[in-house]
N, C-alpha and C positions, 0 to 999 in steps of 0.2 A: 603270324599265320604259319602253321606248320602243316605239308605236305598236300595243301591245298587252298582253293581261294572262293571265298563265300559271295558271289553277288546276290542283289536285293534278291534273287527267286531263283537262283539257280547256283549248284556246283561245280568249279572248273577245275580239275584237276591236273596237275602242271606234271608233274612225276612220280608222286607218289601218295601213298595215303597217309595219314597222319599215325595209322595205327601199325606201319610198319617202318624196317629201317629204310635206307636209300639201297640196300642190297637186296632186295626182296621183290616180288612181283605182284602187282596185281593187275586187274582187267576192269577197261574202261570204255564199252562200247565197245568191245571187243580188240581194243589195244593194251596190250604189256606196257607195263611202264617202263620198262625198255627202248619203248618204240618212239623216236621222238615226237611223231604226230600227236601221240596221248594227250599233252599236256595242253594242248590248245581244245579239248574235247568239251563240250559243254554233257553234265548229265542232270536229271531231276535230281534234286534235296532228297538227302539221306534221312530226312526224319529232324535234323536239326530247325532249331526254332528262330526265330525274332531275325531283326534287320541289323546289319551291324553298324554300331553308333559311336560317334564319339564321347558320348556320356556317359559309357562306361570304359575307363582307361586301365588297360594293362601292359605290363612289358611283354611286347609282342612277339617275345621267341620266349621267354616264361620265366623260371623261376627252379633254383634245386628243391630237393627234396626236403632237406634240411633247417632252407633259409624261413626268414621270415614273407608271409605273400599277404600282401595289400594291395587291392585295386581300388581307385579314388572313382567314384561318379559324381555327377555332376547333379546337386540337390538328395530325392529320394531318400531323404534319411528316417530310419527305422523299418525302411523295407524290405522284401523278403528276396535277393537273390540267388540263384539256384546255378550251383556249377556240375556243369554236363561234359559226358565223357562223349570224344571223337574215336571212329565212331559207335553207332550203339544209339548216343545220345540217352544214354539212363541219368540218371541224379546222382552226382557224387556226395554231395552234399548240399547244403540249405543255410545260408548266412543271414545274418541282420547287417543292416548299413548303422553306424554309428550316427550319432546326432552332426550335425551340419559344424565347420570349420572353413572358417575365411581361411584362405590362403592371399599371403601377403603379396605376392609377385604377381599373380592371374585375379586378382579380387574376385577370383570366383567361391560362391559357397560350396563347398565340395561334403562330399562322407565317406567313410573309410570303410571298407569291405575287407574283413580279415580271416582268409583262409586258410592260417599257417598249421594248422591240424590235421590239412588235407597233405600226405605227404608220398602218396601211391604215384609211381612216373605211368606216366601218359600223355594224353594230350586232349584238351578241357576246351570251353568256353565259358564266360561268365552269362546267364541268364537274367534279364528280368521278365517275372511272369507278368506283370499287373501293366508294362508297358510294351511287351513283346517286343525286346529291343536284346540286345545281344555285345560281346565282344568279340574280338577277333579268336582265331585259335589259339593258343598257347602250350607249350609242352610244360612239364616237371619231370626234370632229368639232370644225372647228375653231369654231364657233357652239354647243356643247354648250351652255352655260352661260348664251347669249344669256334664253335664254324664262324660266329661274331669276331670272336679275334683270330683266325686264320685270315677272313673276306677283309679285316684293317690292315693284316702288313701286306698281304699281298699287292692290295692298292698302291705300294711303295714302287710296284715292277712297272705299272702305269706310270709313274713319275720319272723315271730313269731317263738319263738323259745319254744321247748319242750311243742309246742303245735300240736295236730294233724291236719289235714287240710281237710275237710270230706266235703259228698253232703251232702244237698245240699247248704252247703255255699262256697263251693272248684270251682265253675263253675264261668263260664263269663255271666251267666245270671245277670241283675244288673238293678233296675229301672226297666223301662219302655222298657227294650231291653232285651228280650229272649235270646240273647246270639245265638253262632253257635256252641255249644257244646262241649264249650272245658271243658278240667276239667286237675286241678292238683291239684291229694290226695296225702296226705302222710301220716304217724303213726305220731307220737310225737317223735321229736329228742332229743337225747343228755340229756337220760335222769340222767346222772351222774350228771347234775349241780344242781341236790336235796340234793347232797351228794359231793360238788366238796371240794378236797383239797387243800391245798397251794401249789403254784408253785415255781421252783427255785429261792432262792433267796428274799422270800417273806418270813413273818412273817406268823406262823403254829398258826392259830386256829383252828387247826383241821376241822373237815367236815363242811362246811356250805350251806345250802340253799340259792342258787342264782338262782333258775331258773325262765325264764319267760324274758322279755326284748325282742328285734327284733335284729337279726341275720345283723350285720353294715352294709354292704355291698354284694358282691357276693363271700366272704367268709360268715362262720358260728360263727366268736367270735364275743365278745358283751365287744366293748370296751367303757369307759365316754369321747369319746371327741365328738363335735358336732352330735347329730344324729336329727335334723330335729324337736323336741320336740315343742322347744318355734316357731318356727313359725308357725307350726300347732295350738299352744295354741292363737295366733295371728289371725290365720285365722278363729277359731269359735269365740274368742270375737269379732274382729272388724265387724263379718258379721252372728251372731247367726241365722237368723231365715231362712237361708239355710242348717243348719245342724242340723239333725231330727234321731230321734230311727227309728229303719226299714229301714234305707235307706239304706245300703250298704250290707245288705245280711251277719250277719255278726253272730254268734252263740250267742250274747249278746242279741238276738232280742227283742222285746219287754218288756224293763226293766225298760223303763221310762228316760233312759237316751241317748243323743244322740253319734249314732254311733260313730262319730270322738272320741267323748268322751271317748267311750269305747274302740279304738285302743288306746289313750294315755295311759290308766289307764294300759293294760296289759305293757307298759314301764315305766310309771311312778314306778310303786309297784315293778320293777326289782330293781329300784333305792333305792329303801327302804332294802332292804336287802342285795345292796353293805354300806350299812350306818357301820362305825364301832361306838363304845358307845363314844367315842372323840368329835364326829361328820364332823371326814372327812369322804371319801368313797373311797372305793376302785379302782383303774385303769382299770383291766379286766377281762373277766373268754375267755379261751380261750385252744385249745390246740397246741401240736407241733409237731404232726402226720399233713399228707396232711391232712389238714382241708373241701377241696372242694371235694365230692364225690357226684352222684345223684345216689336217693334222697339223702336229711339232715337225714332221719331216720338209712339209713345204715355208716353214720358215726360210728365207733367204737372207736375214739380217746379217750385218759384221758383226761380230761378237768380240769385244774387249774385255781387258781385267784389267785390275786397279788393286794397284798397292798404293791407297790412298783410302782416305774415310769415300764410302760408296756412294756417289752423289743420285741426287734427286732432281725431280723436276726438270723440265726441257728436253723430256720424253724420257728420259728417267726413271726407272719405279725402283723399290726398295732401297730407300739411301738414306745414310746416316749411320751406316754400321763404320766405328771405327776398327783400325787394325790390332788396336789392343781389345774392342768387343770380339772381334773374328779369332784375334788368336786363341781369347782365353776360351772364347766356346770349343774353338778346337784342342787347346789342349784336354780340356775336362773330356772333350770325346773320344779320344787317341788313350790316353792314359787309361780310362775306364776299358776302353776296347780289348786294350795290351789284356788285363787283368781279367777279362772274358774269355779272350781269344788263347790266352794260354789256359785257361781251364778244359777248356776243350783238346787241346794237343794241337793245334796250331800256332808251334812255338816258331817258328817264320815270320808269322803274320804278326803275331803280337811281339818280337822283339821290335820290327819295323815301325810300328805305332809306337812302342816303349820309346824309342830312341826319338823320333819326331815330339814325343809329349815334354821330354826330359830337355831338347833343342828350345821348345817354344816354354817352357817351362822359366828356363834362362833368362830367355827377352823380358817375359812377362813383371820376374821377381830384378829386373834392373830399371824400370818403369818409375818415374819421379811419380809422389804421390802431392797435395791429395788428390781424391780419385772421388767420380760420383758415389751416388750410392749403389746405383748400375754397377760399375765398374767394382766396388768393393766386393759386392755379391757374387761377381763374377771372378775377381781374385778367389776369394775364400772356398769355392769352389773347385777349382782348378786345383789350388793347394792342397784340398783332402784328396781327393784322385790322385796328384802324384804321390800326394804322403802314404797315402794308401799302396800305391802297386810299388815303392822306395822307400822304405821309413828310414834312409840314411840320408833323404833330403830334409835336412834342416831348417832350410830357407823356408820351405812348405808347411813343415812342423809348424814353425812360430805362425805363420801367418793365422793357421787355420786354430792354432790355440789364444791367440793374443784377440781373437774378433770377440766383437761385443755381443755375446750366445746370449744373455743372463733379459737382455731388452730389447733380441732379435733385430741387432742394428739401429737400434732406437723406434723400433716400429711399433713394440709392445708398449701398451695397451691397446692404440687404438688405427693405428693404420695396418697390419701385417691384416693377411685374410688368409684362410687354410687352404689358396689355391695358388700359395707361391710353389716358382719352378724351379728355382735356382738354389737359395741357402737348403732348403729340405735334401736336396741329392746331394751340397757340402754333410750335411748333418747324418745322412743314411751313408756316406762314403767312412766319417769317423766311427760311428757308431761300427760297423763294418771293421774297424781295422784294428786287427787283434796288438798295434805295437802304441794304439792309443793311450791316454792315460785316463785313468779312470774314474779319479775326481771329475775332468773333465766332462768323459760321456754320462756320468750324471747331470754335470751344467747344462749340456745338451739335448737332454734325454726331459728335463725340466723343460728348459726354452722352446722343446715342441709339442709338449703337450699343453702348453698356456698359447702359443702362437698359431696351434693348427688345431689340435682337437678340442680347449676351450673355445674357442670363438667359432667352432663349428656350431658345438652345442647349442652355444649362443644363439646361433642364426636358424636353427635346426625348422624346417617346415618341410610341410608333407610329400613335398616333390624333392626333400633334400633341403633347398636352403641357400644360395648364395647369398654375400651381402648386395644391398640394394635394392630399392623399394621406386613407388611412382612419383618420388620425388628427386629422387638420387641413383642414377643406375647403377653406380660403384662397380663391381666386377662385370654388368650385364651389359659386355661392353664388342668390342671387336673382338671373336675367337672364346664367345664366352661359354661354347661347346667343352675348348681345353680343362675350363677352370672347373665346370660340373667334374672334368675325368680327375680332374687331380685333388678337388676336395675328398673326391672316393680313394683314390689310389694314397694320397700321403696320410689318409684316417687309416688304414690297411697297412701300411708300412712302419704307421706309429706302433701300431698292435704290436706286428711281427717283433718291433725291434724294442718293445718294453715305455714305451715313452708316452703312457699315457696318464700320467699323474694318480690322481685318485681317482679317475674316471672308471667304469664300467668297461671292461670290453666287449662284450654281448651290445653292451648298447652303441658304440664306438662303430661296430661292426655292421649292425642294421643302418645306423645313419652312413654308412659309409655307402651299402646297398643301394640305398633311395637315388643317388648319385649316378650308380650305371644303370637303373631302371630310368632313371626318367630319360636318359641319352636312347634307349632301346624303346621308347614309346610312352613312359606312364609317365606322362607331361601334358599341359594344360591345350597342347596342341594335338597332342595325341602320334604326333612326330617321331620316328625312327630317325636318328640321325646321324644314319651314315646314308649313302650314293647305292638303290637301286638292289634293295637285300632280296627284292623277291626269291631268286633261285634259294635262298636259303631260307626260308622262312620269315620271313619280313614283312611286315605288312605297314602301309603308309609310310615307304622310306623315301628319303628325299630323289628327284628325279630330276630338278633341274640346279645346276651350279654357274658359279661365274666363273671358266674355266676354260684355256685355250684353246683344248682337244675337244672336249665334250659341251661346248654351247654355241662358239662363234662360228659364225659362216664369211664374217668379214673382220673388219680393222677394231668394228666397235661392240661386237659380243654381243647381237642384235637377236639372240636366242630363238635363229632359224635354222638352227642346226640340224636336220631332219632326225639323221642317222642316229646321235646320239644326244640329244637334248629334249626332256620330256618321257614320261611315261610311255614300255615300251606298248608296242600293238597288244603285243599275244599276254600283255598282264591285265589280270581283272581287280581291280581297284577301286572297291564301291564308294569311297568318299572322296576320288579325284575328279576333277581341280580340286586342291585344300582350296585356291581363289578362283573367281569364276575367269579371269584373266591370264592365270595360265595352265591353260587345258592343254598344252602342246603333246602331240604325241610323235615316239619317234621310232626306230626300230628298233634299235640296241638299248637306249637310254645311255647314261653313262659310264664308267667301269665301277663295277662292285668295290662299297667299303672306305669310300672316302668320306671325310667329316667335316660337313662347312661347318660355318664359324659359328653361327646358330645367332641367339635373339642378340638386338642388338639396339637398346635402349638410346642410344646415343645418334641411332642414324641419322644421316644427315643430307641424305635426299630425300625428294616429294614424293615418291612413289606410294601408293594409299597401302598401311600397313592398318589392320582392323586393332582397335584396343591395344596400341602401341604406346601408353602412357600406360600399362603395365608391364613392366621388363621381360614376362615371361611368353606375350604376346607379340614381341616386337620380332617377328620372324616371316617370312615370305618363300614359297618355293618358287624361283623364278631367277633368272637368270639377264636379263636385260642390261648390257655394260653401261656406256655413259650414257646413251639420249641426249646429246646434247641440246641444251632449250636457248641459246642464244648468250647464255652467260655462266653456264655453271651446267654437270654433272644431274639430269633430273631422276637418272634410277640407279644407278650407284651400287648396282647388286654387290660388288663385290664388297661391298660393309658387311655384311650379312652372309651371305652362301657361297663366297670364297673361300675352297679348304686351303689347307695348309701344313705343311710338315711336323711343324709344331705341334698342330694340333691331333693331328694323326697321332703322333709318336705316345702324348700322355694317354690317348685312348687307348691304344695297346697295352700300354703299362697295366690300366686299371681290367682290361678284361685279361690279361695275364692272371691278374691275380685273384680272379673266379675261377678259373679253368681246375 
């Protein structure tokens, strides 16, 4: 939806029209869109046709001018639909639907609507005359994409821990979008971890200063295993002069540095002070009281850290990260950071990381082996990132040249999938580093186009494609939101950096697309999936998560959250509840730009998921913690609609790399 929102018979216009920019005026019942009252205005239909359906699916903020645009509907093949200009409502043009295609993830028969001919910016809807049925609005612009990846990092200032969350950087104002007034303050949480102590079982150094870092997921600990770091440090180097100081509203404003930059730094500098004098780092600060209560400020728990593998269970949550996982995520993040952060001229900043990467770097390469394969991946990582920002580390050198590129760890042929996290940013670090050798980044350059962009191909279907079918969920699993961004982002990266064998790039390129479309709506659910896009053109984004701030009202995530759980009042949303279960509505809804973890073929509570014996259906907007039934967990949301840092982080990457 752009610049407005279509109910069955009537149009509300939130801020603006779709035919103009976010700077511009117009009158709506005799309010400026200036005026905040506007946007709650109901007026009669401009002339626009049909009811909007999920049968016709498109990525709901649109499409460049350039790219390729395919919308799937559901049957109607060989029909005539009709794409109409907002507003006006004239005919842009007139498609046929391709002949009918199973798609293997939704067994649904779909057909393909191809209007890559149309390449006028504006902002359209797709038509069917013979059913009078409709899609949502969509723009074609070369900036479509721009406010999708501003509303993902921003989400990170939401996350921040033992920071306070104030106007006016706490709103959904953002860009060139006024926003519909939502706001979520809070004080500064958990402010014990200025003073946290050792937790059981850990080695007592007494109090130490760990605060700062981003709160992991839709709990409040702040553990070292994957949290999104390096791909985000990926998505401002491979695409710098999209990301700018001032852009994202953010308390760092004007400092000369750009924003992304400065949501890293408040994680980066968390990580400096998990560092112990050895040069490993610590596992997690965390506590063992319910951790999820809303807000993060009325948290009262004691909050521990552990230099120790981060235990589980016995109220426990994320455990099992050891301190050779935690270090080596942290050095690959420090080390990439340095060689950002001095690109910029914050050579301060980046020596401090330099020198902490190069400390844990130490620990890391005196580490008896052998090691998992976890653990190797995570070496060999680490290693091109130092070798990379050091190419007079030796130690790093061998490691990252002596690994086994040629059968991507042994994974090739048939285990590796194009939505690994790990060896691909080893492999985009070497490729990257001009003191490589060259033999080499051709081994490399081979070993990723047979490991990422073959077995993409391979898998290639109409919404993109992950592996796993209604027999086998394979990637369509916990976070399997991440893997759609990173099958797009490492297909995009292979291009950039040459490594796609004798494939096609054009073709590499659109399958790479289908990846952020279906994440932005053109999926069998018809799902946006990020947290509450309306202010920016979003239509059917997710509104309820399994998430501290934004669901719980108690101990058990009981999604009677008023404030910010559920669809807000003032949005008009013709296909909500997606279930008739949860219709919750609330004021705020969530904060803009979070990404739960999405279908999840694998879950493992009773909660009725419709047509969940296909991977791509196994998704629920709904928020519900445990429910306890007397022996077990019966709604278990957080399988499913728990974001996560992780997942965040590769979403950025890949719409970085639209922008």
């Amino acid at each position: 939806m752009v610049g407005h929102r279509l109910a069955a018979s009537a149009l509300t216009v939130f801020f603006v029209s779709a035919a103009v920019s976010a700077q511009e005026l117009i009158f709506v019942d005799g309010f400026e869109s200036g005026d905040t009252s506007a946007w709650s205005q109901t007026v009669p239909p401009i002339g626009e046709r049909g009811e909007v359906t999920g049968v016709i699916q498109v990525d709901h903020f649109g499409w460049r001018p350039g790219d390729t645009k395919v919308a799937i509907v559901l049957g109607h093949e060989g029909e005539a639909f009709e794409l109409r200009r907002v507003p006006g409502n004239s005919v842009a043009g007139s498609f046929i639907a391709s002949q009918l295609i199973t798609d293997e993830d939704s067994g649904d028969g779909v057909a393909l609507v191809d209007f890559s001919s149309l390449t006028a910016g504006g902002s359209y809807y797709l038509y069917h005359p013979a059913g009078d049925q409709r899609s949502y609005t969509f723009r074609i612009a070369d900036d479509v994409y721009d406010i999708v990846g501003d509303a993902a990092v921003k989400s990170f200032y939401f996350q921040r821990c033992n920071h306070g969350r104030v106007l006016p950087y706490a709103g959904d104002a953002l860009g060139d979008y006024p926003g519909l007034g939502g706001v979520w303050i809070d004080t500064a949480c958990h402010g014990g971890d200025s003073s946290a102590a050792a937790g059981p079982g850990s080695p007592d150094y007494g109090p130490i200063d760990l605060h700062g870092g981003w709160h992991d997921a839709g709990d409040y600990q702040k553990t070292l295993w994957g949290r999104g770091v390096g791909h985000m440090l990926w998505a401002y180097e491979l695409n710098p002069s999209t990301w700018s100081d001032n852009q994202l509203n953010l308390p760092e404003y004007d400092n000369g540095v750009p924003d992304l930059l400065d949501e890293l730094a408040w994680e980066l500098d968390f990580y400096l002070r998990m560092q112990r004098t050895d040069g490993h780092f610590m596992s997690s600060v965390k506590g063992n009281d319910a951790t999820s209560i809303s807000p993060p400020s009325t948290s009262n728990e004691t909050r521990v850290y552990f230099d120790t593998t981060s235990p589980s269970g016995s109220g426990w949550s994320g455990g099992g990260v050891t301190l050779f996982t935690a270090t080596a995520n942290a050095v690959r993040a420090l080390a990439h950071g340095s060689i950002v952060f001095d690109s910029v001229g914050q050579i301060t900043t980046a020596t401090h990381y330099r020198n902490a990467a190069m400390s844990g770097w130490t620990w890391l390469d005196a580490q008896p082996t052998p090691m998992s394969e976890a653990e190797r991946h995570l070496l060999c990582a680490s290693a091109a990132a130092v070798f990379r920002l050091d190419p007079t580390q030796s130690s790093a050198q061998n490691v990252v040249e002596s690994f086994s590129w040629s059968d991507w760890d042994g994974g090739l042929p048939w285990s590796v999938t194009p939505g690994d996290s790990v060896l691909t940013q080893a492999a985009w670090h070497y490729l990257s580093n001009s003191s490589g050798d060259s033999a080499k980044k051709a081994e490399i350059r081979t070993a990723v186009s047979e490991a990422i962009v073959d077995r993409a191909l391979a898998e290639a279907g109409v919404y993109g494609g992950l592996y796993g079918d209604p027999s086998n969920g394979w990637d369509w699993g916990w976070g399997s939101n991440s893997l759609q961004a990173l099958y797009g982002a490492n297909l995009l990266i292979a291009a950039q950096m040459g490594a796609l064998g004798s494939n096609n790039e054009a073709e590499v390129v659109e399958l790479a697309h289908r990846f952020l479309h279906y994440l932005l709506g053109l999926n069998p659910l018809n799902m946006v999936y990020l947290t509450n896009m309306a202010a920016y053109g979003g239509e059917q984004s997710s509104f309820q998560i399994y998430h501290g701030w934004f669901s719980h009202t108690g101990l058990d995530g009981d999604n009677g959250n008023v404030t910010y759980n559920g669809k807000p009042a003032n949005v008009e949303e013709p296909l909500y509840p997606y279930y008739p279960d949860d219709d919750q509505i609330s004021t705020y809804g969530p904060a803009p730009g979070l990404v739960p973890g999405g279908p999840n073929w694998y879950y493992g509570g009773s909660y009725d998921i419709p047509n969940r014996s296909y991977p791509a259906y196994a998704y629920r907007d709904w928020s519900v913690g445990c429910d306890w039934n007397g022996s077990e967990c019966a709604s278990a949301s957080w399988e499913i609609t728990e974001p996560m840092c992780a997942y965040q982080g590769a979403v950025v990457l890949l719409l970085s790399l639209v922008r």
